[in-house]
MIMARBA-462150 format. One line per 4 residues: number of its first residue (from 1); for each residue x, y, z of N, C-alpha, C. Coordinates in Angstrom, 3 decimals, always signed. Each point is the difference from the previous one (the first is absolute). Example, Ala and Ser with C-alpha at 12.3 -4.5 7.8 and 13.67 -1.06 7.14 Angstrom:
<sites>
1> +13.190:-5.690:+7.800:-0.890:+1.190:+0.000:+0.900:+1.200:+0.000 ~ -0.350:+1.050:-0.720:+0.820:+1.190:+0.060:-0.770:+1.090:+0.730
</sites>
This chain:
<sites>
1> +21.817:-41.006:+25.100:+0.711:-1.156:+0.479:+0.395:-0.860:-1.190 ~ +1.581:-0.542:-0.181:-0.128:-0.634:-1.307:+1.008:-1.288:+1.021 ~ -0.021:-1.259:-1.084:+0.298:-0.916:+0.362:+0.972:-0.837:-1.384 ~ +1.013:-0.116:+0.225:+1.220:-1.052:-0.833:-0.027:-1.255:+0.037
5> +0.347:-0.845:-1.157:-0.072:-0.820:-0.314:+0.939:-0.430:-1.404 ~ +1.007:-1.105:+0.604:+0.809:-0.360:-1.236:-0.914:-0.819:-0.874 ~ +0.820:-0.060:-0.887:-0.731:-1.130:-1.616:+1.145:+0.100:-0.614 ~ -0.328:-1.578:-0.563:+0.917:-0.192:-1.098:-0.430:-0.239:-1.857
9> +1.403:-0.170:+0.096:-0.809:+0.500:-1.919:-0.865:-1.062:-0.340 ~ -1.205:-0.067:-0.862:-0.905:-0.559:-0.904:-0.929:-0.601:+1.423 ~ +0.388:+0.754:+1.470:-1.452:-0.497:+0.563:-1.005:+0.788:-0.472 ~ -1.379:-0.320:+0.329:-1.295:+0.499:-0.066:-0.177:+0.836:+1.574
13> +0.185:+1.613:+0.011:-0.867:+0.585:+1.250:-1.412:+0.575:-0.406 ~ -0.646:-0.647:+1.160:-1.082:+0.125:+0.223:-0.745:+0.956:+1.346 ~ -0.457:+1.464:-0.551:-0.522:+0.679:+0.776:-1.349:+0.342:+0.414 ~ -0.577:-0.648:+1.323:-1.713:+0.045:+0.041:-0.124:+0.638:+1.570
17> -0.744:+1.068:-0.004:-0.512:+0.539:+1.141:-1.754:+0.586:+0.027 ~ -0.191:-0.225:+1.149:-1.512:+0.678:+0.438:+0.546:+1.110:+1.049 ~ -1.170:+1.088:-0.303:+0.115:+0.979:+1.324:-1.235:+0.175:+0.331 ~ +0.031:-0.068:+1.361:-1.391:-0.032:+1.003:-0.078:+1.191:+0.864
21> -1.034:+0.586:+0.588:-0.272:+1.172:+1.088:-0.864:+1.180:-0.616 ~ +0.505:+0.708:+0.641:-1.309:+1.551:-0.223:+0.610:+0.574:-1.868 ~ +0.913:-0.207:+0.007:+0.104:+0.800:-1.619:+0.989:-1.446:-1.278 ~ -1.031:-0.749:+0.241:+1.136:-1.104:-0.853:+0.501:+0.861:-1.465
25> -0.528:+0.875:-0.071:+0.267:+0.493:-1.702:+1.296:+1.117:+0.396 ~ +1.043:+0.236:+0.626:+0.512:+1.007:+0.835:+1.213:-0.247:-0.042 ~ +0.638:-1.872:-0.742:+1.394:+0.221:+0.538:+0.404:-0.466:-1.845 ~ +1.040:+0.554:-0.453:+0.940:-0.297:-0.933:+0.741:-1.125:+0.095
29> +0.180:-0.718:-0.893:+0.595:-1.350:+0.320:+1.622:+0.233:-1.780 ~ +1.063:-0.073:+0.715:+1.379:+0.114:-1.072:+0.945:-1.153:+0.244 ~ +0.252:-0.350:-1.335:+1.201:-1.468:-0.186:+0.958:+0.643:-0.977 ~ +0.987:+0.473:+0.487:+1.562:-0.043:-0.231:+0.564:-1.461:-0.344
33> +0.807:+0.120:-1.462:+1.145:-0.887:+0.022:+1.020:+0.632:+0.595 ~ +1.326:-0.997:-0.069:+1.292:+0.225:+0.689:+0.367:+1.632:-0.469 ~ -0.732:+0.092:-1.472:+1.171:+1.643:-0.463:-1.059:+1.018:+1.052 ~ -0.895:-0.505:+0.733:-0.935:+1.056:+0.136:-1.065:+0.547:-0.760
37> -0.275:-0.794:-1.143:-0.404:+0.378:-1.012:-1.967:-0.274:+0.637 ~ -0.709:+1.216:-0.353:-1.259:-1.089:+0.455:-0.831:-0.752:-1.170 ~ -0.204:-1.445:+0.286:-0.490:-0.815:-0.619:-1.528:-0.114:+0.149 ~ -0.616:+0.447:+1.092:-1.508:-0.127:-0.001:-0.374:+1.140:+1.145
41> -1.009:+0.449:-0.117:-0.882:+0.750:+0.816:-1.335:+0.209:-0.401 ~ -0.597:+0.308:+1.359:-1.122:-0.114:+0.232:-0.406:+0.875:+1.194 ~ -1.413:+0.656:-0.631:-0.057:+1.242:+0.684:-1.562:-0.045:+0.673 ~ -0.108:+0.062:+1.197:-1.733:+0.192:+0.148:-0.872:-0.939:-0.025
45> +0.724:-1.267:-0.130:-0.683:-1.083:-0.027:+0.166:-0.848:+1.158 ~ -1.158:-1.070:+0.638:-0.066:-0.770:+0.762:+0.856:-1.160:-0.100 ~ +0.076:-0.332:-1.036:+1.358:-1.468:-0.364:+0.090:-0.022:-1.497 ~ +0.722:-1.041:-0.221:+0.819:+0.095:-1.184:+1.105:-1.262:+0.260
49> +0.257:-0.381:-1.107:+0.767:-0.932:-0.250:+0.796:+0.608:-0.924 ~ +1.659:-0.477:-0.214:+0.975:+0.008:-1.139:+0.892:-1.282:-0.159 ~ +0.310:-0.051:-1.242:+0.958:-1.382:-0.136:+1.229:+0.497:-0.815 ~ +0.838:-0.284:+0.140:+1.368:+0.350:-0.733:+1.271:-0.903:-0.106
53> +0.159:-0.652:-1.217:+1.153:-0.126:+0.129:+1.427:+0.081:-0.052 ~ +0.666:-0.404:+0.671:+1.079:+0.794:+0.522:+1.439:+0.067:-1.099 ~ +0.317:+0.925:-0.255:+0.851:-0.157:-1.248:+1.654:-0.031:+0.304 ~ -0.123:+0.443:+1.346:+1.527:+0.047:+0.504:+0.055:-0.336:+1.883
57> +0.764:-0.705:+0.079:-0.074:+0.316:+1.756:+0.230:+1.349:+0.359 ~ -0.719:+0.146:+1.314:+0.074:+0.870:+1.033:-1.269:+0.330:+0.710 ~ +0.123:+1.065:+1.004:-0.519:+0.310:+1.082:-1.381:+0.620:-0.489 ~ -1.382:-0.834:+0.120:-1.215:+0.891:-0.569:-0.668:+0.698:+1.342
61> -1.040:+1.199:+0.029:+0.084:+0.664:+0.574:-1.580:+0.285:+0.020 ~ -0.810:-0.203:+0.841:-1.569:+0.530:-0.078:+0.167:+0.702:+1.350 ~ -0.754:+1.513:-0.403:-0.574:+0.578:+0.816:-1.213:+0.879:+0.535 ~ -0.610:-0.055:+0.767:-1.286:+0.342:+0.054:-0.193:+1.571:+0.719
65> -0.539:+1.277:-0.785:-0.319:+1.309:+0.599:-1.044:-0.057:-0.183 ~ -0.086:+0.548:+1.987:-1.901:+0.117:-0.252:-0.163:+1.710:-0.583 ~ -1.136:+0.278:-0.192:-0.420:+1.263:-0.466:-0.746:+1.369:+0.896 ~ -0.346:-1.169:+1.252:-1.255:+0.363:+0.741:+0.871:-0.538:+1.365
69> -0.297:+1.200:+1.294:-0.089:-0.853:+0.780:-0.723:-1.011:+0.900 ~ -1.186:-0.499:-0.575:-1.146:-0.976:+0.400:+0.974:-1.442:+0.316 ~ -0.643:-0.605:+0.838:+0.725:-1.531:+0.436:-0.173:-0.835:-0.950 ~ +0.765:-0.828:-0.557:+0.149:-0.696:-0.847:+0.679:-1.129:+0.583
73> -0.431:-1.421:-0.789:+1.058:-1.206:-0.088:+0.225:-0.535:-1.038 ~ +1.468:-0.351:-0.246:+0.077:-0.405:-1.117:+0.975:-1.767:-0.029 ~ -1.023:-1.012:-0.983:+1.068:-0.921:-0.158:-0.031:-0.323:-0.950 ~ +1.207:-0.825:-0.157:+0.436:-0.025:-1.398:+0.926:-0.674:-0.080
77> +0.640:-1.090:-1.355:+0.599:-0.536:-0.144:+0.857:+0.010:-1.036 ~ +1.504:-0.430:+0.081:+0.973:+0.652:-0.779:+0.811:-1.095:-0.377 ~ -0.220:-1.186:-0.700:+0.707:-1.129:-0.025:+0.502:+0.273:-1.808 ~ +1.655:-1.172:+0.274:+0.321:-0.423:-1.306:-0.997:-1.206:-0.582
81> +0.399:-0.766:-0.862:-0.456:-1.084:-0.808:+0.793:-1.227:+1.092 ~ +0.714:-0.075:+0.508:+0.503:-1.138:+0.857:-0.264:-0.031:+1.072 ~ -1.090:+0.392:+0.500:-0.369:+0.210:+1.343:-1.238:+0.497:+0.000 ~ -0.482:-0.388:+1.367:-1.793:-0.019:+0.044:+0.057:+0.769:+1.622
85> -1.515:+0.069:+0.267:-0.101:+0.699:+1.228:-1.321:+0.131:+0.469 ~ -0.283:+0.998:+0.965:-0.811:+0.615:+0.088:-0.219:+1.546:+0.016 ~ -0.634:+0.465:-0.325:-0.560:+1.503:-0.024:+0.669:+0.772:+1.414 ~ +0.565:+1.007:+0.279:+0.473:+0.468:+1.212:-0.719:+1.197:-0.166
89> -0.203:+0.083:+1.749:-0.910:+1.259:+0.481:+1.119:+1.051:+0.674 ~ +0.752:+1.357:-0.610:+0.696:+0.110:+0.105:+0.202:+1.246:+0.785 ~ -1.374:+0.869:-0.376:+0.066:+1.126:+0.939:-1.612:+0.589:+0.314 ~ -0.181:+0.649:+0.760:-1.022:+0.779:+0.417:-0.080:+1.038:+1.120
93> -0.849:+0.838:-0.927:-0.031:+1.258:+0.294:+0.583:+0.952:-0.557 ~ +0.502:+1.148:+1.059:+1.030:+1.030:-1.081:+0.903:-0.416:-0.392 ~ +0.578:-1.007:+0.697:+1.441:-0.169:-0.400:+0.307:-0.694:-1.119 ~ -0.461:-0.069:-1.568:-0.166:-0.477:-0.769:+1.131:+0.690:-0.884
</sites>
């Protein structure tokens, strides 16, 4: 499941997620810039944070493959530097 998000140039994105359930170590977590290019990953781990800033506008791109099919939830938050939030609970189960 991956999820988009514009940015503009010289913001700060900020990427933080937890994964919860029977195999938290099970899902891959990937951040694409606009070229597609991947900028961070993370493999097998329960959470993780990334920070990046943004060198050009466009469309950034995190997506999460699980490995396993055990139930999982995952949330996580995907903000620029101009904007605040809260953590979103975004999927669970297989459908990750």
């Amino acid at each position: 499941t991956c999820f988009n998000k514009n940015y503009e140039i010289n913001e700060t994105l900020t990427l933080s997620y937890l994964v919860s359930g029977e195999d938290e170590k099970s899902v891959k977590v990937v951040l694409k810039d606009p070229e597609l290019i991947e900028i961070y990953s993370n493999n097998n781990e329960e959470d993780g944070s990334f920070t990046h800033h943004i060198p050009s506008s466009g469309v950034y791109r995190v997506c999460f493959y699980p490995s396993s099919s055990a139930e999982n939830s995952i949330t996580f938050g995907f903000l620029g530097s101009f904007e605040s939030g809260n953590l979103v609970n975004v999927a669970k189960g297989e459908e990750i």
